[in-house]
OpenMM code with the backbone's topology and positions (N, CA, C; nanometers):
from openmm import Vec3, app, unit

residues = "UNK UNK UNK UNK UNK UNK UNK UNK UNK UNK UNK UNK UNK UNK UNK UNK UNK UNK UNK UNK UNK UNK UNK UNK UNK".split()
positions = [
    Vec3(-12.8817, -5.1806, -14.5817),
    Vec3(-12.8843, -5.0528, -14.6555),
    Vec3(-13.0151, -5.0413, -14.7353),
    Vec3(-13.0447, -5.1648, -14.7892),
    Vec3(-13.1951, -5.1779, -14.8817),
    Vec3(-13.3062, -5.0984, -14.8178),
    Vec3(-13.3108, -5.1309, -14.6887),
    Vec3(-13.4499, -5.1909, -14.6011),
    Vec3(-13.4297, -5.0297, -14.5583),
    Vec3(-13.2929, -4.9711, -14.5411),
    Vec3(-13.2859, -4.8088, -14.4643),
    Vec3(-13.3566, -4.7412, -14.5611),
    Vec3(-13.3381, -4.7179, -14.7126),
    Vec3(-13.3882, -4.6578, -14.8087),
    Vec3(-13.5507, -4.6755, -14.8243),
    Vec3(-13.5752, -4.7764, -14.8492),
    Vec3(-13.6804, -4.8675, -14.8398),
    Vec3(-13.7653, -4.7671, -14.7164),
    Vec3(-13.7558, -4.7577, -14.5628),
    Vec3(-13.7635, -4.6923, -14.4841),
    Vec3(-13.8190, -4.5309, -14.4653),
    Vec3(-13.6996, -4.5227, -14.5851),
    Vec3(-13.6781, -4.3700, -14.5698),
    Vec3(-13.8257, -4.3065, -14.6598),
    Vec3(-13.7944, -4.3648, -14.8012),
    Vec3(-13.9073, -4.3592, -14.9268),
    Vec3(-14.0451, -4.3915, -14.8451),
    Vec3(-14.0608, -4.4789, -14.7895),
    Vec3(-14.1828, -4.4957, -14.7048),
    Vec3(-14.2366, -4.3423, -14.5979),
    Vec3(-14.1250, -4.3109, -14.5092),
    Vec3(-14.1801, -4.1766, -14.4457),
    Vec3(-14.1817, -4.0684, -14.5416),
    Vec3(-14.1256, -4.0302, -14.6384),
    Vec3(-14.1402, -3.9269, -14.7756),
    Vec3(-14.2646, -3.9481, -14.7748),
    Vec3(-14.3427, -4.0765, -14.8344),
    Vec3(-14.4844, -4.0902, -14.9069),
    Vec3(-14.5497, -4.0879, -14.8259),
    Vec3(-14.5644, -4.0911, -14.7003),
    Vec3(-14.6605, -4.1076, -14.5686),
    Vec3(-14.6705, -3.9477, -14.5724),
    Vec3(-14.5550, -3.8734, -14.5251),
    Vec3(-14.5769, -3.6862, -14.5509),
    Vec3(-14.6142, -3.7069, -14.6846),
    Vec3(-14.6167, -3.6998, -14.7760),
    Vec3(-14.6630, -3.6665, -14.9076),
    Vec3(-14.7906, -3.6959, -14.8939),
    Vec3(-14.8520, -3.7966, -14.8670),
    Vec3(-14.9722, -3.8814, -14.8548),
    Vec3(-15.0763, -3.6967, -14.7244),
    Vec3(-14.9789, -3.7597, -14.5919),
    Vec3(-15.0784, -3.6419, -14.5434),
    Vec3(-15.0784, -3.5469, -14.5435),
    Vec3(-14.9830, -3.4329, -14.6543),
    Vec3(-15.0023, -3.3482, -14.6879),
    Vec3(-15.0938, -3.2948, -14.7966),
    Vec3(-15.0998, -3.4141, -14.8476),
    Vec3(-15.2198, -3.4255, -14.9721),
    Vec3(-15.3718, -3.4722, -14.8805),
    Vec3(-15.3243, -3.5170, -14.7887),
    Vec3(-15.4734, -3.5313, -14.7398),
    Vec3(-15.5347, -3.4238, -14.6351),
    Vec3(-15.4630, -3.3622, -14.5891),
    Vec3(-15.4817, -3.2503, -14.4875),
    Vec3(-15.5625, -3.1460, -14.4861),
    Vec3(-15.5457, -3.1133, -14.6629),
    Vec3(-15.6169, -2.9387, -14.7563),
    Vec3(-15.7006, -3.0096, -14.7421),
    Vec3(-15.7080, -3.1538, -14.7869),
    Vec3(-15.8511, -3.1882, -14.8885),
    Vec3(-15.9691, -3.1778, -14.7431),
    Vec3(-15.9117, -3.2489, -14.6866),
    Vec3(-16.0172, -3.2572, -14.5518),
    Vec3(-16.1354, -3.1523, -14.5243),
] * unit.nanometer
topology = app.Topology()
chain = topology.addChain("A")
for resn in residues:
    res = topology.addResidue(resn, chain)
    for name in ("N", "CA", "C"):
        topology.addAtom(name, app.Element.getBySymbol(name[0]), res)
């Protein structure tokens, strides 16, 4: 259950990450 969450929070910040990097480009 850890490692699913863990998982999940990881693909959130990856979209967060390249949505923040996308404009800037």
């Amino acid at each position: 259950m850890s490692r699913k969450i863990e998982i999940n929070k990881s693909k959130k910040f990856s979209k967060i990450s390249i949505g923040l990097a996308s404009p800037k480009t």
